[in-house]
C-alpha positions in Angstrom: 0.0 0.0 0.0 2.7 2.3 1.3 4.6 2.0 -1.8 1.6 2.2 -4.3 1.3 5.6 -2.6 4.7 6.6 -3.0 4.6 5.9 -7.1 0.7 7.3 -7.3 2.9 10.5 -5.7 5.8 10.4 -8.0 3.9 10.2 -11.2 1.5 12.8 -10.2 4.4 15.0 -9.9 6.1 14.0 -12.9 2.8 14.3 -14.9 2.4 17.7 -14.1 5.5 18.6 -15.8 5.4 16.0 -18.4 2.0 16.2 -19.6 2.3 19.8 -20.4 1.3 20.0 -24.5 4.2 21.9 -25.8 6.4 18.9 -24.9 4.9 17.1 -28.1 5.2 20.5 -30.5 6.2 19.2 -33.7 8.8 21.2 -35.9 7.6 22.1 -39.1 7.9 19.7 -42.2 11.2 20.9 -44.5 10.9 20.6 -48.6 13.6 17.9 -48.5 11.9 15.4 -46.3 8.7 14.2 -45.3 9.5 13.2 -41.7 8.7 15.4 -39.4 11.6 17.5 -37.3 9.9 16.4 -33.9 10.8 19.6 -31.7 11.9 18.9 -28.0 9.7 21.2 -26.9 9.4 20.8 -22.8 13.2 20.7 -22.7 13.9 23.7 -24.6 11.9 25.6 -22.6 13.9 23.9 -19.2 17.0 25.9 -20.7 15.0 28.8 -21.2 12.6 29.0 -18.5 10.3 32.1 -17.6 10.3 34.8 -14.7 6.7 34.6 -12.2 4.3 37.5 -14.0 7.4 38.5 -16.1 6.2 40.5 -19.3 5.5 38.9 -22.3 4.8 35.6 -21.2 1.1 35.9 -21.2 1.6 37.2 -24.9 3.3 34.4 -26.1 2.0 31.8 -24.4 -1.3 33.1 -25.6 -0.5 32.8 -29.2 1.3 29.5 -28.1 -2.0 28.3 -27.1 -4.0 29.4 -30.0 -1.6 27.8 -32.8 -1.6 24.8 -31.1 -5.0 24.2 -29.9 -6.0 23.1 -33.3 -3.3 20.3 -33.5 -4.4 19.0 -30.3 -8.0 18.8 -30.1 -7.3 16.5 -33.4 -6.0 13.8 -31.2 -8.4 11.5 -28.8 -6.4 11.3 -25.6 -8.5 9.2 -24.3 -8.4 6.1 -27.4 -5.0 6.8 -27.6 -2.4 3.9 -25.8 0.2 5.9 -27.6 1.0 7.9 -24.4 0.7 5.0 -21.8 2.7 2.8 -23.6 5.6 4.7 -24.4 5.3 5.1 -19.9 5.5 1.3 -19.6 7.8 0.5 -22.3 10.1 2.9 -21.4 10.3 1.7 -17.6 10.4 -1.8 -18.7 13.1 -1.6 -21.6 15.6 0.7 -19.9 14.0 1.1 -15.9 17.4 3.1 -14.7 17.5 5.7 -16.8 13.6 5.7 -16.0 14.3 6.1 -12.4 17.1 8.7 -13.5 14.8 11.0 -15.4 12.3 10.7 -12.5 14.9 12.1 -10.0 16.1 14.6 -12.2 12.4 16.2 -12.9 11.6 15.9 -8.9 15.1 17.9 -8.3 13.8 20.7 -10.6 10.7 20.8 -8.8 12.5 21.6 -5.6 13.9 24.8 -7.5 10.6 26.3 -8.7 8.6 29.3 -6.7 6.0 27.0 -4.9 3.0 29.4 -5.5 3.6 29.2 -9.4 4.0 25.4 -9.1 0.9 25.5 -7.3 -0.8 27.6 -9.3 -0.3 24.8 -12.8 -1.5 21.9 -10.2 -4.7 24.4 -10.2 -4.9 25.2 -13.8 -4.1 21.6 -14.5 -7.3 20.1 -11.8 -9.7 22.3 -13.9 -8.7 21.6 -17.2 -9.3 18.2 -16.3 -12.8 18.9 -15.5 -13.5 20.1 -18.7 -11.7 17.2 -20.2 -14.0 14.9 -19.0 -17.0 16.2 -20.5 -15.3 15.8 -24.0 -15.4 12.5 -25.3 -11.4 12.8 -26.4 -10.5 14.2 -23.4 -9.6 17.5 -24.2 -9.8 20.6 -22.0 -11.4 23.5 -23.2 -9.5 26.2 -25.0 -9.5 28.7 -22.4 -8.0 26.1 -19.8 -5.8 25.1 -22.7 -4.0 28.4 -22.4 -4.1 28.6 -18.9 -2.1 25.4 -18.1 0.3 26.5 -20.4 0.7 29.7 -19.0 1.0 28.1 -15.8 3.4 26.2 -16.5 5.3 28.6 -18.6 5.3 30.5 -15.0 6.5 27.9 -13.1 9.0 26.7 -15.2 10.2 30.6 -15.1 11.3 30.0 -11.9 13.5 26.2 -12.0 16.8 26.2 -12.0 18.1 26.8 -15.9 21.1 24.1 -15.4 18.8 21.5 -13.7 15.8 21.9 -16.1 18.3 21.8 -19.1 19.3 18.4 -17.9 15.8 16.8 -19.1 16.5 17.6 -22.6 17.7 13.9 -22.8 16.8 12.2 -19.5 13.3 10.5 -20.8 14.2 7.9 -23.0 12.9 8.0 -26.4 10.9 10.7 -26.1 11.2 11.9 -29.8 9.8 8.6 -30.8 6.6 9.5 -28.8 6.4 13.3 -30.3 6.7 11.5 -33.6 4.2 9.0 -33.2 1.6 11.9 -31.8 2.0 14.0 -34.2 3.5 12.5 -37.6 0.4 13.6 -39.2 0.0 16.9 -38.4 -0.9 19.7 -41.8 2.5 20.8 -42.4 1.1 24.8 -42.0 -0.5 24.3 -39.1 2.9 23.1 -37.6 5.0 25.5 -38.8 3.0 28.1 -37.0 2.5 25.9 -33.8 6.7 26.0 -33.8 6.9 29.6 -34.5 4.7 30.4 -31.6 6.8 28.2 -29.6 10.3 29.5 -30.4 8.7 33.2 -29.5 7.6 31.5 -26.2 11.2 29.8 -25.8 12.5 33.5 -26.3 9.8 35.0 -24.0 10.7 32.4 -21.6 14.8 32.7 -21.8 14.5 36.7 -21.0 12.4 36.6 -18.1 13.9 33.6 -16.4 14.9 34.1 -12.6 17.3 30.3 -12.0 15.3 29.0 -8.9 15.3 32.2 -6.8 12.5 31.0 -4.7 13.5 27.5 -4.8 11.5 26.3 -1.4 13.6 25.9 2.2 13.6 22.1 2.9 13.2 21.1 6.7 16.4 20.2 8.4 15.0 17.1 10.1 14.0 16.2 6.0 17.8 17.0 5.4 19.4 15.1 8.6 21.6 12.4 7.5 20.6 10.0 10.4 16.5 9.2 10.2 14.6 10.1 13.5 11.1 8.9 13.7 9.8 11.1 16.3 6.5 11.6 17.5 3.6 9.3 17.2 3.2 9.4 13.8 7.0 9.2 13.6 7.3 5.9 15.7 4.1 4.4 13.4 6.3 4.6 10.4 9.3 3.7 11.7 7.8 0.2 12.6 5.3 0.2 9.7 9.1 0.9 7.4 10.5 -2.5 9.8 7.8 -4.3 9.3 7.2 -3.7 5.3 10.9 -3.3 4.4 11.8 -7.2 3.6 8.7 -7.3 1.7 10.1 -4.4 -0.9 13.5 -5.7 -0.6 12.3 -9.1 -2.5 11.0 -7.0 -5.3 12.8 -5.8 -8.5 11.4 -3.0 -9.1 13.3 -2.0 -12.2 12.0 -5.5 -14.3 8.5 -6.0 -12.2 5.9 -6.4 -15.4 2.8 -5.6 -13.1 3.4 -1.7 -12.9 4.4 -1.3 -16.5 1.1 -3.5 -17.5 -1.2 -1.7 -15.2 0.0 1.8 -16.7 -0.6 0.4 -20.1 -3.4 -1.2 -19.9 -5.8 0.8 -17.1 -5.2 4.2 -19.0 -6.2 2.7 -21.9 -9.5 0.6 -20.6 -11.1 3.4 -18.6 -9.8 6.6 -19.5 -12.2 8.7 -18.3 -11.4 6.9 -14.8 -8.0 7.3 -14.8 -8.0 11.3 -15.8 -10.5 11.4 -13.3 -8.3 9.4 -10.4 -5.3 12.0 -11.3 -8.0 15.1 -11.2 -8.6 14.1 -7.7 -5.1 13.5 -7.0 -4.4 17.2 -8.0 -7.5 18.5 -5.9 -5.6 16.1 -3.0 -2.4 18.1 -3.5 -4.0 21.2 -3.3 -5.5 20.8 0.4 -1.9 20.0 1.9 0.5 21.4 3.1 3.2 23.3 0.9 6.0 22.2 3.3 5.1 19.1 4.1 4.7 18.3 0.0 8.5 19.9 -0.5 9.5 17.4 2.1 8.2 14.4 0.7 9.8 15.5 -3.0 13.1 15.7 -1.0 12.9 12.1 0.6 12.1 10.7 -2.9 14.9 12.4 -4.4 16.9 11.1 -2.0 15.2 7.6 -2.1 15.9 7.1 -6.0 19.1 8.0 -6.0 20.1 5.4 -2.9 18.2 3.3 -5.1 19.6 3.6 -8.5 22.8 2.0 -6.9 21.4 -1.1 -5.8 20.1 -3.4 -8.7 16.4 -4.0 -8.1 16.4 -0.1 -8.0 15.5 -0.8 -4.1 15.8 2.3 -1.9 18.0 1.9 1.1 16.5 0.8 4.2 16.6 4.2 6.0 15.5 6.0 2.8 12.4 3.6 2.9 11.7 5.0 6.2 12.5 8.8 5.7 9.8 8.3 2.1 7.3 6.5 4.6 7.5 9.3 7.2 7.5 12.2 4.9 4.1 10.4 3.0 2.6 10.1 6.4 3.2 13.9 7.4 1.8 14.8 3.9 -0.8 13.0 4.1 -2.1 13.9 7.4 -2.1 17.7 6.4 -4.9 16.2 3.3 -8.3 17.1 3.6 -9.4 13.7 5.0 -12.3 12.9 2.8 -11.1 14.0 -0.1 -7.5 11.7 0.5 -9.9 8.6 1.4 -11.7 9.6 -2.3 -8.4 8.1 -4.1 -8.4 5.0 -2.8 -10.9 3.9 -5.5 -10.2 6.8 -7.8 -7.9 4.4 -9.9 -8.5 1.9 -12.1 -7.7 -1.9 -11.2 -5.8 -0.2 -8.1 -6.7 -3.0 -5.7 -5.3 -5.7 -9.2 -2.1 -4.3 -9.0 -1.3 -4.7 -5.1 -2.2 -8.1 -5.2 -0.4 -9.2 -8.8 3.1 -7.1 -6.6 2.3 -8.8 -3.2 -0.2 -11.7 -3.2 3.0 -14.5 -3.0 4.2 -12.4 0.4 5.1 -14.9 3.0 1.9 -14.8 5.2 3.5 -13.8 8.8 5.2 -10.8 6.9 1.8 -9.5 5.4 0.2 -9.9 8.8 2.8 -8.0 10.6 3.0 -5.2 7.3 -0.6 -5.0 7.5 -0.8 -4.6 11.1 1.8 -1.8 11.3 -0.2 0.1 8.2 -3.1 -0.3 10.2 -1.5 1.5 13.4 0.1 4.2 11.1 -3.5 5.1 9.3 -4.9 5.6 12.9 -1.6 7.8 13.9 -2.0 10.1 10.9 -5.9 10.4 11.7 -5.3 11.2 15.3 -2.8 14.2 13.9 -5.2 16.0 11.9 
């Protein structure tokens, strides 16, 4: 349970960096050639990366929007496996560099201004609800252009050198732009990559390189783990008691998580936009700090784990994840955080395909300690 939490968290987090639409932008079609110059859109705007309010991002973004729009509400997000395919083959054919890219996109978020960052989860949450009134899934055009200003803000205010590193980290991301958007009218991409290179620009000259980057905790930062408090003590035992448990799995070859993203996206769509609109509306009730915190931990986490080769975190990384989760998750709005767990698709499936051959005292004693750390974090709130 712990750790389907722990990668519902990550890829919310990634998604709302990754799903932004420019990061599938085509380049224009040349005279010579028919194949399509696939722009890497997301990561050139990492490098450039726009200023919070800064003039003449609304501008371009605007016109961003408004060339683009037309390409987009083309494609059916929802029939699509394109997208959730290239997720799970791209875990399951090269899982470390997977992991890598993962860290490296949680490590920029821990540079951006945290109001602008929460401002795109908002943009994102109700473009979302307009999605799912639209049998492709698109949002409307007016929260179209408001994500990607909102992300265009938030992006102003990463950490040029850090957010230029994603440029290559996802592997085989090209292929993906290619295969969403080989078809596009060849005028109608040539003005969707216009728009963008004057966003790019618009974005370069107001960029501020992570000047509010958040203040992570010292406790979060402590190189020994201290489980303090009763929450604290809950999920230093609940980490004990589930640790051997994780340790068995490899999580960089496991075939149940890359199945389940394939294959649940692409059976229930609506559901699973729906699951990660609730996520986002999750987010939104907690508390800033206590979210910055649990971004740290993971960062940490992966990169313990990315030495080891069942990409396994390290025992007391395990624990700091589980702690930070639980102090996250007790500054949720309680009914709303009970609402996800049947927000997702085939949720309860995946569990047991990871754990149903657990040796039967250590489920017992995982469950039990789960069961005392839920009542901690309810007592907190």
């Amino acid at each position: 349970m712990a750790r389907g939490r722990k990668l519902l968290t990550v890829g919310a987090l990634a998604l709302a960096v990754a799903s932004w639409r420019p990061a599938f932008v085509p380049g224009p079609r040349t005279a010579r050639s028919n194949v399509m110059a696939a722009s890497p859109a997301l990561p050139a705007l990492l490098a450039a990366a726009p200023a919070a309010f800064a003039d003449g991002i609304a501008d371009a973004s605007k016109r961003f929007s408004d060339a683009t729009y037309p390409i987009a509400e083309k494609f059916d997000w929802g029939g699509s496996s394109a997208i959730a395919k290239y997720i799970a083959d791209a875990s399951a054919s090269n899982p470390r560099q997977a992991a890598l890219a993962v860290e490296k996109l949680l490590e920029v978020g821990l540079t951006m201004d945290p109001k602008l960052v929460r401002a795109a989860v908002e943009a994102h949450s109700k473009a979302l609800d307009s999605a799912k009134t639209n049998a492709k899934l698109m949002a409307s055009k007016e929260d179209f252009a408001a994500v990607n200003e909102a992300l265009a803000r938030m992006i102003a205010s990463a950490d040029k050198q850090k957010f230029a590193a994603l440029r290559t980290a996802f592997p085989e991301s090209r292929e993906l732009q290619g295969k969403l958007f080989g078809g596009n009218n060849a005028f109608e991409a040539e003005k969707a990559y216009d728009s963008f290179k004057a966003l790019t620009s618009a974005v370069r000259d107001a960029s501020i390189n992570g000047a509010k980057a958040p203040v992570i905790a010292e406790a979060a930062r402590a190189e020994r783990y201290v489980g303090d408090g009763p929450v604290g003590r809950a999920a230093k035992k609940f980490s004990e008691a589930t640790y051997p448990i994780m340790d068995k799995l490899d999580w960089g070859k496991s075939p149940e998580i890359s199945k389940y993203i394939e294959t649940a996206s692409a059976k229930n769509p609506k559901m699973m936009a729906d699951g990660i609109d609730k996520t986002l509306e999750v987010a939104l009730t907690m508390n800033q700090n206590a979210i910055n915190d649990a971004v740290f931990a993971h960062v940490r986490a992966i990169k313990g784990a990315l030495n080891t080769p069942g990409l396994v975190a390290e025992r007391d990384d395990f624990a700091r994840v589980n702690l930070a989760l639980a102090k996250m998750i007790a500054t949720a709005h309680p009914a709303k955080f009970k609402a996800l767990l049947t927000a997702f698709p085939g949720n309860a499936d995946l569990q047991m395909a990871l754990f149903a051959a657990n040796n039967p005292e250590q489920a017992k004693a995982a469950y039990e300690t789960f069961v005392a750390l839920t009542s901690a974090v309810a007592s907190s709130t």
